[in-house]
N, C-alpha and C positions, 0 to 999 in steps of 0.2 A: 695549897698550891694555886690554887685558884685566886684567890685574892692578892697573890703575890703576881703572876704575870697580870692581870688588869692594873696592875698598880705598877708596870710597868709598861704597858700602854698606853695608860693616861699622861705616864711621865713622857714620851716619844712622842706623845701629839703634843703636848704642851713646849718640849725644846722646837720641835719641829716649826708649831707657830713661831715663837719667840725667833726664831733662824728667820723667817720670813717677812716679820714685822721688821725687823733689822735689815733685812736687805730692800725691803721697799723704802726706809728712810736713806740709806746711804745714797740707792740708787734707785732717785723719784723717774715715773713718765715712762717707765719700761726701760730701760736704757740697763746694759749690764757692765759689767766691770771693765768687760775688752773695748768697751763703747765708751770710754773714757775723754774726755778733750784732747784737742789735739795737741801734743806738748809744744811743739814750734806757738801755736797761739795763746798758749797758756803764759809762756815766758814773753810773749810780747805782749799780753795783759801785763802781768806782775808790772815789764820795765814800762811801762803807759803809766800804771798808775802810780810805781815809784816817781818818775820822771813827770806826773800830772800834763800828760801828752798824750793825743789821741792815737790808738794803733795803724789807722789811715787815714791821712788828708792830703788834701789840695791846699799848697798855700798858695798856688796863683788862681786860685777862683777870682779874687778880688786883686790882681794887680793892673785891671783896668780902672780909672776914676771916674767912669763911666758908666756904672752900673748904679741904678736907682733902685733895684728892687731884688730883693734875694728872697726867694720861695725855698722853706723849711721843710722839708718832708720826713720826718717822722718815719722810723720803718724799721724790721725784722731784718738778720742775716739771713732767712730763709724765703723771704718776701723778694727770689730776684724777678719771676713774672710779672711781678705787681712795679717793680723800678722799670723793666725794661717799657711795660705798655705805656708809662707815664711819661717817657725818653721820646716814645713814638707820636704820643698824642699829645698831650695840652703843653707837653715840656717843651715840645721842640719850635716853640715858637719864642724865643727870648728877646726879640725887637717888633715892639709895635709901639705907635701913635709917639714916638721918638719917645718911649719910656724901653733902658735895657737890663733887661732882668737874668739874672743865673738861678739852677735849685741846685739844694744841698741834699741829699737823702742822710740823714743821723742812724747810724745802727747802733744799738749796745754790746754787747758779752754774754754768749752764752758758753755757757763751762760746758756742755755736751754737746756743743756744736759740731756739725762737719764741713764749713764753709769757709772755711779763714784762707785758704788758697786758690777759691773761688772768687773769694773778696777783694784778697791782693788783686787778682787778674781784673777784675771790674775794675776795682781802683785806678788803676793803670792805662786801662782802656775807655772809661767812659767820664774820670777827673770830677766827679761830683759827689764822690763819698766821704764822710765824717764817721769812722770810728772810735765811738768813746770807751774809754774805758770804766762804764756805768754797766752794771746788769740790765741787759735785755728786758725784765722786766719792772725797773726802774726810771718811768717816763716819764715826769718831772724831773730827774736828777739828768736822765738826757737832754731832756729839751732847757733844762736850764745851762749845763754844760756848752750844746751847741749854741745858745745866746754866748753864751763868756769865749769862746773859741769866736765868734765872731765880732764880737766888740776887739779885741785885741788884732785880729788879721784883716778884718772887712771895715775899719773905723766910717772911709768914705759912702757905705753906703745907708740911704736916708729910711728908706723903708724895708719892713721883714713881715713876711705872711707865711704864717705857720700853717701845714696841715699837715695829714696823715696820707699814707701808699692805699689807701682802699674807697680814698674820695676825688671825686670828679671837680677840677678847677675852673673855674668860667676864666679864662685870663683874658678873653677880651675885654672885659667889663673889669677885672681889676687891673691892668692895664690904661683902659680909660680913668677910672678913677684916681691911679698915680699918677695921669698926665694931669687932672683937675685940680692933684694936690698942690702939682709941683709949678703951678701956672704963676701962684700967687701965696707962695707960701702963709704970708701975715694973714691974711683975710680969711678967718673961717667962719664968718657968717656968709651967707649969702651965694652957695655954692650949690650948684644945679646940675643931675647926671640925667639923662632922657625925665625930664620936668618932676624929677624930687631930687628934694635937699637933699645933701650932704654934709651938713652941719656935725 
C-alpha cells in the first residue's frame, strides 16, 4: 500500500512539473493567458505584414524637400518616457546652421504588449512614429525595414543618422557637420570641423 501511493505522488509532481514547464513555454516573461495581445493589434500585425506595410506611419515626415537630415531612433513600444524626453530635449531642435532635420522613432511587435492604443494616440499626436511590422526584438530586421520604408517615402533626403532612445545626441555638432558636408559636396578631402579633419 505503501509503495502504491508514493508511486502516486511521484506520478503528481511529475504531471505537475510537466503542466508548468508547459506553461512557462507557451507563456514566456510571466505573462498569463488573460494577458494575451491585444486582438485589435494583433489583426493589424497579421494585415502589416500581409500587406508588407507598417502598423503606424507618417507619410508626410518627408513631404517637405527641404529636409537634409532624418535622425533614426530606434525604440521599444514601452519606451514612451525615453521618446517623450528626446521630443523635449535634443529633438526639439530640427533647424540649425540652415541644415533641417526630422527624427523617426522605429518600434517593432510585441505579441504581449499593451500599448498599441497608446501608440495609435502618439502617432496621431506627435507624427513621428514608424511601426514595423518586425518583432520587437528583431533590430536589424527593424532598422533595416525603417531604411527601406525610407528610401521609398523620404528619397529627397541626403543624410540618415541612426541611434537608439536611451542615448544622448550632440545635434549641434551633427548639425554642423551636415552643414560641412553639404557646403561642397565633391570635395572630401580637406574638410575641417573646430581644426580636425573630417575626411
Amino acid at each position: 500500500m505503501r509503495r502504491y501511493s508514493s508511486d502516486r505522488i511521484c506520478f503528481l509532481l511529475s504531471a505537475s512539473l510537466l503542466i508548468y514547464i508547459a506553461w512557462r513555454v507557451l507563456y514566456p516573461s510571466g505573462y498569463s493567458a488573460t494577458d494575451g495581445d491585444d486582438a485589435t493589434e494583433r489583426l493589424a500585425y497579421l494585415k502589416a505584414l500581409n500587406n508588407s506595410k507598417p502598423l503606424i506611419e507618417n507619410l508626410e515626415l518627408c513631404s517637405s524637400n527641404k529636409i537634409d537630415l532624418i535622425i533614426l531612433i530606434i525604440s521599444t513600444s514601452g519606451n514612451f518616457l525615453e521618446r517623450q524626453a528626446i521630443r523635449e530635449t535634443w529633438g526639439s531642435t530640427p533647424d540649425m546652421f540652415t541644415v533641417r532635420s526630422q527624427h523617426l522613432f522605429v518600434i517593432g511587435y510585441h505579441p504581449y504588449g499593451k500599448f498599441y492604443k497608446d501608440l495609435i494616440k502618439e502617432g496621431e499626436h506627435e507624427k513621428d512614429l514608424l511601426y514595423v511590422p518586425k518583432k520587437e526584438q528583431e533590430y536589424t530586421f527593424k532598422e533595416i525595414y525603417a531604411y527601406q520604408w525610407l528610401t521609398q517615402h523620404c528619397p529627397n533626403v541626403t543624410y540618415i543618422f541612426k541611434t537608439e532612445d536611451d542615448l544622448f545626441v550632440n545635434v549641434l555638432l551633427l548639425h554642423e557637420i551636415i552643414r560641412e558636408l553639404k557646403t561642397d559636396p565633391d570635395d572630401v578631402y580637406n574638410r575641417y570641423l573646430y581644426n580636425s579633419q573630417i575626411d
